[in-house]
C-alpha positions in Angstrom: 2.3 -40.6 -1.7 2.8 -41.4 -5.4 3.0 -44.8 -6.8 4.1 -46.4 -9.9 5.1 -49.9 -11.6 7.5 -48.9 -14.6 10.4 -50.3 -15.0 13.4 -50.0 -12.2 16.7 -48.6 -12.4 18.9 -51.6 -11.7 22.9 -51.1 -10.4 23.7 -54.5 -13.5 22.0 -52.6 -16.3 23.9 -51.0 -18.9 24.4 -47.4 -18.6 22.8 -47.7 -15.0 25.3 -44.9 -13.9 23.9 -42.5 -16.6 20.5 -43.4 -16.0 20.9 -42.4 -12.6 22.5 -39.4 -13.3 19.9 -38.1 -15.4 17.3 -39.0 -12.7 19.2 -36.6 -10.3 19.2 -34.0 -13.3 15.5 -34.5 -13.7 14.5 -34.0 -10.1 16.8 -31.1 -10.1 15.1 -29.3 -12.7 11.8 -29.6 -11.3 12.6 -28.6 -8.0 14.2 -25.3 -9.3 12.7 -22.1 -9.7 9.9 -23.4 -7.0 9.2 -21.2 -4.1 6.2 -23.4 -2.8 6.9 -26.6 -0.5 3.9 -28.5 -2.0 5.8 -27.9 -5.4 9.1 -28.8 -4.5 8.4 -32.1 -2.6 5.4 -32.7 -5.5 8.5 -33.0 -7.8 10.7 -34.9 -5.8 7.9 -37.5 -5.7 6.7 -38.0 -9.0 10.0 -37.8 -10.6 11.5 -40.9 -8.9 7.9 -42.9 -9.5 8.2 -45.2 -11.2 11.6 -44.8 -12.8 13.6 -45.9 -9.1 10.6 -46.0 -6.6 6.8 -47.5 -6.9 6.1 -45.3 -4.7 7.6 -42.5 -2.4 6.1 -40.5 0.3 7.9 -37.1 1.4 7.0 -35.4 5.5 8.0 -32.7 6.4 8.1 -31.6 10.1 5.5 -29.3 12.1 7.7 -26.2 12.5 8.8 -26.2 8.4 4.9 -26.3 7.6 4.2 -23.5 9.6 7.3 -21.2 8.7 5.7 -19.8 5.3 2.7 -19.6 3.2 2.8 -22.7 1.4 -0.7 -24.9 1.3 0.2 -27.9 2.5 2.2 -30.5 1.2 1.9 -34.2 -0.4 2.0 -35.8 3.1 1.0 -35.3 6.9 3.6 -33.5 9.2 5.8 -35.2 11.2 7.5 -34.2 14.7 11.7 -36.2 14.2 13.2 -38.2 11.9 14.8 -41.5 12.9 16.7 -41.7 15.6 20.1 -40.5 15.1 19.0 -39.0 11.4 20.6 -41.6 9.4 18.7 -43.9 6.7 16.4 -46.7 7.2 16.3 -49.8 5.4 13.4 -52.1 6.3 14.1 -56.3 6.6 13.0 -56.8 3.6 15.2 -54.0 1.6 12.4 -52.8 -0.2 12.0 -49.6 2.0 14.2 -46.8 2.0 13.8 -43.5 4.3 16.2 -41.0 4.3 16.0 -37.5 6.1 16.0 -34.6 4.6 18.8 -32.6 6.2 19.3 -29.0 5.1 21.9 -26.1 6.8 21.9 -28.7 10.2 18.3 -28.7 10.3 16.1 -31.7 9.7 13.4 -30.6 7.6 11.1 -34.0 6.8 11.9 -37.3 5.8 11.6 -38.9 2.1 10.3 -42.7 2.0 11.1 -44.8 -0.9 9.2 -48.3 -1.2 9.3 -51.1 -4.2 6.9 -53.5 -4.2 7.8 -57.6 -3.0 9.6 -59.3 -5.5 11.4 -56.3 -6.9 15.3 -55.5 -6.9 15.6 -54.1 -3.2 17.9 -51.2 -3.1 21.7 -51.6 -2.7 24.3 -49.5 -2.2 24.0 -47.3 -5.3 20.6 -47.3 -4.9 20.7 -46.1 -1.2 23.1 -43.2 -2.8 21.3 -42.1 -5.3 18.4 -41.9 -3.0 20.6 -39.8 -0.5 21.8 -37.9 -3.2 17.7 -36.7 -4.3 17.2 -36.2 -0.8 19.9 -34.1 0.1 19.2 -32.2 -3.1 15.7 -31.9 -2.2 16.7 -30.7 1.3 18.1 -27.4 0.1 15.4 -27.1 -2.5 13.2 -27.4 0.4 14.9 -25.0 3.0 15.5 -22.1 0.1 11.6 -22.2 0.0 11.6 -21.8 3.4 13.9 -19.3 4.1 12.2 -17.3 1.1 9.0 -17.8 3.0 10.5 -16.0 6.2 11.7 -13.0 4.5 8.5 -12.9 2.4 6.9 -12.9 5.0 8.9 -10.4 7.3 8.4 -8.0 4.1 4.8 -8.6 3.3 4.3 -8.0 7.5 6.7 -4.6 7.3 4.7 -3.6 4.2 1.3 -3.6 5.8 2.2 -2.2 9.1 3.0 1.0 7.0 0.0 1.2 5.4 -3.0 2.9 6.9 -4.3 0.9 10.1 -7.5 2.4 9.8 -9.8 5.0 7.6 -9.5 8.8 9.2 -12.7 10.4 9.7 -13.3 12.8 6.6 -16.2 14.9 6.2 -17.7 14.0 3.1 -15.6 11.7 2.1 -16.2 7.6 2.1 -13.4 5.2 1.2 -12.5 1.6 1.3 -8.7 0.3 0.0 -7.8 -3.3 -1.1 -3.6 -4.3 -0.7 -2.6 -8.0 -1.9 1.2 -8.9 -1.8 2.0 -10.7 -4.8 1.2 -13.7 -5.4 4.6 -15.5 -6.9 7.0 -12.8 -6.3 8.6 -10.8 -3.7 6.6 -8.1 -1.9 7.2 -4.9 -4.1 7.0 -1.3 -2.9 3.0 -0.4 -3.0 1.8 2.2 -0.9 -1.2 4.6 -0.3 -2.5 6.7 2.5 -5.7 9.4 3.3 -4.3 12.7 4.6 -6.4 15.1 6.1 -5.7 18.9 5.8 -6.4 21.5 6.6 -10.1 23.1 6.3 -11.7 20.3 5.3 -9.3 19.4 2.2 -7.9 15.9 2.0 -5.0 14.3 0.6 -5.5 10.8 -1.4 -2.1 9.3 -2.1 -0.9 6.1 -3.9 2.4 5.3 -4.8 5.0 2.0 -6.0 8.8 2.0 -5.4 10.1 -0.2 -8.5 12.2 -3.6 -7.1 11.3 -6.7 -5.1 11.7 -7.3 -0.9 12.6 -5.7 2.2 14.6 -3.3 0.8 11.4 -1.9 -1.7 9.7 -2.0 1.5 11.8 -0.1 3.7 11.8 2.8 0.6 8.1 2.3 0.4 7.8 3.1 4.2 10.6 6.5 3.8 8.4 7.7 0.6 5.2 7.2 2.9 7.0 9.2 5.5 7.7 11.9 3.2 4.9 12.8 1.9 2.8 12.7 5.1 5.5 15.0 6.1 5.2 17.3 3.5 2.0 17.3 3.5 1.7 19.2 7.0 2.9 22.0 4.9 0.3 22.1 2.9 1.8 22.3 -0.6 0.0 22.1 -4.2 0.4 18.4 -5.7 3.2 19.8 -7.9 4.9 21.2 -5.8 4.9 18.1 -2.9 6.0 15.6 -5.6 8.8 18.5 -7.0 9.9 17.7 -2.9 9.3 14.5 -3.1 11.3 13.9 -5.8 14.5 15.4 -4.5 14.0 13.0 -1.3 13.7 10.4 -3.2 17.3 10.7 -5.1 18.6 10.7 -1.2 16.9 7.6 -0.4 20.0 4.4 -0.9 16.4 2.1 -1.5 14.8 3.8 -4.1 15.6 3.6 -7.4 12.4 4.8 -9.2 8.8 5.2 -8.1 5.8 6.1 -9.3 3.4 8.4 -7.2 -0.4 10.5 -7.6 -1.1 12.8 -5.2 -4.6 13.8 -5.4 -6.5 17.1 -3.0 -10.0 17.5 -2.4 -11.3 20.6 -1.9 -15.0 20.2 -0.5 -15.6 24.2 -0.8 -14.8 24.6 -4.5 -15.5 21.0 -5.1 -12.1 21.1 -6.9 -9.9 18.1 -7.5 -6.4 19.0 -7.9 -3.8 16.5 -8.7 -0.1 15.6 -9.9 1.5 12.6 -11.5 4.8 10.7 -11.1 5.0 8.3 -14.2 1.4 6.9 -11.9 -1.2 5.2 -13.9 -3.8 7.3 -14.5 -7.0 8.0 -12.0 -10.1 6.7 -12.8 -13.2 9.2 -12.4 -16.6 7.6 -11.9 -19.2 10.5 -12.1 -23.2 9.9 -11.6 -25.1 9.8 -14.6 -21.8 10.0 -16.9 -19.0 7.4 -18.3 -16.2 6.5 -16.3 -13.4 8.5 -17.5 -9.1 8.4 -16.9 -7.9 12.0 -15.7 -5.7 13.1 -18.2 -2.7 13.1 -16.4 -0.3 16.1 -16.6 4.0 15.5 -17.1 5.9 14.3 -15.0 8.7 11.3 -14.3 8.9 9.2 -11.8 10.4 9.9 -8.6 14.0 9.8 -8.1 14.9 11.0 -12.0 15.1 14.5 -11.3 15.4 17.5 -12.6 12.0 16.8 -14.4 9.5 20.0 -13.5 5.5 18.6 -12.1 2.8 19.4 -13.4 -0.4 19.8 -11.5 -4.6 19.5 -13.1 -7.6 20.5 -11.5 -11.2 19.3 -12.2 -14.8 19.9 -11.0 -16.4 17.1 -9.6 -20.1 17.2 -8.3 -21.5 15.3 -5.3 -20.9 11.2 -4.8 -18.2 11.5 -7.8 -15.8 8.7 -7.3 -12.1 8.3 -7.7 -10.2 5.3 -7.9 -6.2 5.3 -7.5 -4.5 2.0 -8.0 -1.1 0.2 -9.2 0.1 -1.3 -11.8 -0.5 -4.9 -10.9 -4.2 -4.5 -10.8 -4.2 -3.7 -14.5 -0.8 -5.3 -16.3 -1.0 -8.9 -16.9 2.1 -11.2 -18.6 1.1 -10.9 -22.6 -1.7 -8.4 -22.2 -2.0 -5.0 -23.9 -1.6 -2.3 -21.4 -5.0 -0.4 -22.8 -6.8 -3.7 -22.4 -6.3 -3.5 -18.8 -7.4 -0.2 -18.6 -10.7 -0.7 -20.4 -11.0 -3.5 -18.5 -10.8 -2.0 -15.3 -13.1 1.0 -16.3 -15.8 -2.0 -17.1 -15.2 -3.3 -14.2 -15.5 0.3 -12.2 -18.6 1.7 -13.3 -20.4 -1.9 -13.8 -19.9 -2.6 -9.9 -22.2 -2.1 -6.8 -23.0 0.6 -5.1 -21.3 0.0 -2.1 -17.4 1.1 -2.2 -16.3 -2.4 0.2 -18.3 -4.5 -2.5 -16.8 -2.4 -5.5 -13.4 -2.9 -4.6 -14.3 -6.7 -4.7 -16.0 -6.4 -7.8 -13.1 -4.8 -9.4 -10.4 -7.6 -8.4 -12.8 -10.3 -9.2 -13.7 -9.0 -12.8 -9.8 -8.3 -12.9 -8.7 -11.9 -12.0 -7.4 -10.5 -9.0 -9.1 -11.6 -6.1 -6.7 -14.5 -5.5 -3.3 -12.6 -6.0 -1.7 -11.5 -8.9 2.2 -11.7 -10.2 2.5 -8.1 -8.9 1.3 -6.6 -5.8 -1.9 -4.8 -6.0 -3.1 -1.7 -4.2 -6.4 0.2 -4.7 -7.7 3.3 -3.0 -11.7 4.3 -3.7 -12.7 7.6 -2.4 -16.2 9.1 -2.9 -16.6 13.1 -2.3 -19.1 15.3 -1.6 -18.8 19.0 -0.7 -19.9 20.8 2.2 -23.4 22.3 2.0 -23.9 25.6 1.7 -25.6 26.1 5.3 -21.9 24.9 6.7 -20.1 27.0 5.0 -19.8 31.2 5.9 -17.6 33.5 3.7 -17.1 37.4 3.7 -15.4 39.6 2.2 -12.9 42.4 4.6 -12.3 45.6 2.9 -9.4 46.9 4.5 -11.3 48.8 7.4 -10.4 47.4 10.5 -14.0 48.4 11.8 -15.0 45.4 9.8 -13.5 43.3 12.5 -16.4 44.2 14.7 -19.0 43.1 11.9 -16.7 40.1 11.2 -17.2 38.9 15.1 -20.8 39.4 14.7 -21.2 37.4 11.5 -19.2 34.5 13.8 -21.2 34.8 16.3 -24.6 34.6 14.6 -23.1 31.4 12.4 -22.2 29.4 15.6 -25.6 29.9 17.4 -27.3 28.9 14.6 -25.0 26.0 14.4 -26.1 24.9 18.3 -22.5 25.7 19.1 -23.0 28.6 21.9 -20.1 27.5 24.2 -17.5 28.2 21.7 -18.7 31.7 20.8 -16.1 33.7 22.8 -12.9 31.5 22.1 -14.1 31.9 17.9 -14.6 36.1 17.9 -11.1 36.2 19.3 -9.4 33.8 16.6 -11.9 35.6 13.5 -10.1 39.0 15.6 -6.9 37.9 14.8 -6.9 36.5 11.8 -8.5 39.1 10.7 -6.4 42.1 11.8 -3.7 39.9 10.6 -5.2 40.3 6.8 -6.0 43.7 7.1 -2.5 44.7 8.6 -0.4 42.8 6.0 -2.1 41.3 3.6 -3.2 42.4 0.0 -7.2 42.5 -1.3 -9.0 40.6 -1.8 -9.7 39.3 1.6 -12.0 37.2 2.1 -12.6 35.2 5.8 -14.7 31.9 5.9 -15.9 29.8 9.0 -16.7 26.2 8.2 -18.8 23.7 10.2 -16.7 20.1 9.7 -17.8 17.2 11.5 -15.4 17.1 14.0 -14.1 21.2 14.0 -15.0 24.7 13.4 -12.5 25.8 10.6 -11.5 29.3 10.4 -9.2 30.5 7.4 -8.3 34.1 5.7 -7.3 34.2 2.4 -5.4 37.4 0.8 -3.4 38.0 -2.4 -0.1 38.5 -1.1 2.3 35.2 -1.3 4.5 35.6 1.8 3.5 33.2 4.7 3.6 34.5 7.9 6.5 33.7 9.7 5.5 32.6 13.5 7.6 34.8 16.3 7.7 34.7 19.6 7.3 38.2 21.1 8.5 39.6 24.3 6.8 41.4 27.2 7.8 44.8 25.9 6.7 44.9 22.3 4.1 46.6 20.9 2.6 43.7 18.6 3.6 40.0 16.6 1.1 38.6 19.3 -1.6 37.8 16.9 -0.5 34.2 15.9 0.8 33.3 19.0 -2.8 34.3 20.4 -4.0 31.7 17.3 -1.5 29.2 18.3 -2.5 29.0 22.1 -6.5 28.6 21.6 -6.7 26.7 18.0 -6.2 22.8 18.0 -4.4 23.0 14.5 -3.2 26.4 12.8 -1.0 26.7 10.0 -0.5 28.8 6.1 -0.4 27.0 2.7 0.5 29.0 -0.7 -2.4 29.2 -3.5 -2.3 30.4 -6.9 -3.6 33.9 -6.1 -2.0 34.2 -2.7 -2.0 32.7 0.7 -4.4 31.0 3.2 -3.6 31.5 6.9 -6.0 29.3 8.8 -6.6 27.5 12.3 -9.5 24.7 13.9 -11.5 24.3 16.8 -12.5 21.2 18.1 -16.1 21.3 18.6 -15.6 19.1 21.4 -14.0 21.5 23.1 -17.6 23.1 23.8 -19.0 19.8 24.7 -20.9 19.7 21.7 -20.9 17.0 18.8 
């Protein structure tokens, strides 16, 4: 309720007509532009206080409360409004209710009340105040139909982002996403990918424009990469792809995108750019540092070439992927939110949950933010060298019986006897595969991951085998389809010196964890 004593608008004053007019005009104009229901029935209030009202009272109804994210409003809810939904004038003429009526729905009810001994309202009173509330009806039921399909984004946003963290040996993460705060849900995305051998895919991505149809392109992008991703491709190479989608997708205008793999046998961190912010590289004992970030537009430009970096990180190294909105601010200098964020990155806690706080809290973030904001923390650590077994194969095929062997001996020692025989015969193959039609250097590795025993052979020829499915008469093409029948996962990715065909083992299929 707000109250007042100020002079009244009377229907014998001069100029009454304009005074009312401007009144209407007033409320108007501070009901525009709102998109919260305290806000709009705020204004409706102390607008007519004390200029036609000593004090006015707006309810709204249980269901309109309850249809958005608005934090209350200036009065308690209410279940109906009158009886037939027509104005109420009490005995005494100095109450006036009217119901706010918006699209055939009633929405609330707005009370108007002069104190004894004032003018009670006539007839253009009761008008004008039918006139506020009618205006304040529609002001109130945009809010709430922006609320629903706020809402219905902000719900189809997060139900395409990650559920859950995958299991990722040596790797820790925690993510933050907050819808924004006074717009419409944007396009933020990011996802962990696991690949193959260990490797893992850090993504984080935002499709430029506002609502369900940002988004709907968000959760295509998302789609894409985790699709192209199965095929294992270098960064530049998956955002080259990605890039072509993207000009097919109706929803997409522009994005931005990193895609970022770990590598926790070389320790290497290789990574491409799409008009992204930069990363943000905490290492121990050293400065927090932005990756310099190689060319490349955002997606959906085309016919702009990627370009992909690569740096050495050492154990407990942390990388940080965010969006825009957790470093742009109205009126402030892009590089001041990056130094800013960099402060607030290496000057947080240890723990990655708590950093992420940290980081929106030293950011002004915690609470919302214009923009959406979405962070992605990863820590790394390779694999120790006991888990890791590598040869090389010197185009002798008697090596294969040395290469068995070498197997063998790595899985006892790994407590892993019951998956002995099933391994010789998938090093075998791969093996003969290599030595058959591949080019030196070949080297095989076994690695021990949490979850799998990861087999891979690497050679410097560049044609992936092509899987075939042989018939009873021939005399060979039966070494993949061998692979393909024991291995959980098998597949061949493209590196800079070659190819990489590879397959995994779950080491629960020996009943050991």
């Amino acid at each position: 309720m707000v109250s007042g004593g100020g002079p009244l608008l009377e229907p014998g004053e001069q100029g009454a007509a304009q005074a009312r007019l401007g009144l209407v005009l007033d409320v108007t104009a501070r009901m525009a532009g709102s998109l919260d229901l305290r806000a709009v029935a705020q204004a409706l209030a102390e607008t007519v206080v004390p200029a036609f009202a000593d004090s006015a009272t707006v309810e709204l109804v249980e269901d309109v409360l309850g249809s958005g994210g608005a934090a209350g409003v200036i009065a308690s809810p209410m279940v109906r409004v009158g009886s037939a939904g027509m104005p109420d004038v009490d005995a005494d003429g100095d109450l006036h209710v009217v119901p706010l009526i918006a699209r055939g729905r009633v929405l609330g009810r707005a009370s108007f009340a002069r104190r004894r001994g004032t003018p009670s309202y006539g007839a253009a009173d009761r008008a004008l105040a039918d006139e506020l509330a009618a205006r304040a009806a529609i002001a109130l039921d945009n809010v709430r139909l922006y609320d629903g399909a706020r809402s219905t984004a902000v719900e189809l946003q997060r139900s395409l982002l990650p559920a859950s963290q995958p299991g990722i040996t040596g790797v820790e993460m925690a993510h933050r996403y907050l819808p924004g705060r006074e717009t419409e849900v944007g396009g933020d995305w990011f996802d962990v990918l696991p690949l193959s051998c260990g490797r893992v895919a850090f993504v984080i991505g935002d499709v430029m424009g506002r609502g369900l149809r940002a988004a709907a392109a968000m959760g295509q992008l998302r789609t894409a990469v985790r699709t192209l991703a199965v095929l294992d491709l270098m960064p530049d190479e998956l955002l080259s792809q990605l890039d072509h989608l993207a000009m097919g997708i109706a929803q997409v205008q522009l994005a931005t995108c990193v895609y970022a793999v770990f590598d926790p046998v070389t320790r290497e961190l290789c990574f491409a750019t799409a008009g992204h912010p930069p990363p943000l590289l905490g290492v121990p004992d050293e400065v927090e540092r932005f990756l310099p970030t190689p060319s490349g537009a955002p997606l959906g430009v085309g016919g702009v070439p990627f370009e992909a970096a690569a740096e050495q990180v050492i154990d407990g190294s942390r990388l940080l992927l965010y969006t825009d909105g957790l470093i742009e601010s109205r009126g402030v200098d892009l590089d001041v939110g990056l130094d800013a964020l960099s402060a607030a990155f290496g000057g947080g806690p240890a723990g990655l949950e708590p950093l992420c706080d940290h980081v929106l809290e030293v950011l002004g973030r915690s609470e919302g933010h214009d923009d959406d904001v979405a962070m992605l923390v990863a820590e790394v650590r390779g694999l120790e060298p006991g888990r890791i077994v590598a040869w090389q194969l010197h185009g002798v095929e008697t090596e294969i019986a040395a290469s068995r062997v070498r197997v063998r001996a790595a899985l006892l020692r790994w407590g892993l006897p019951l998956m002995v025989e099933t391994s010789e015969l998938l090093v075998s193959e791969l093996a003969t595969n290599a030595l058959r039609y591949g080019k030196a250097p070949i080297e095989l590795q076994v690695l021990l991951l949490d979850d799998v025993v990861a087999f891979s052979v690497a050679d410097a020829d560049a044609p992936l085998p092509r899987f075939r499915h042989s018939s009873h008469d021939d005399e060979g093409g039966r070494g993949l389809q061998l692979v393909a029948t024991l291995a959980s996962r098998w597949g061949a990715r493209s590196t800079s010196t070659g190819k990489v065909v590879w397959c995994e083992l779950p080491r629960t299929r020996a009943g050991v964890r």
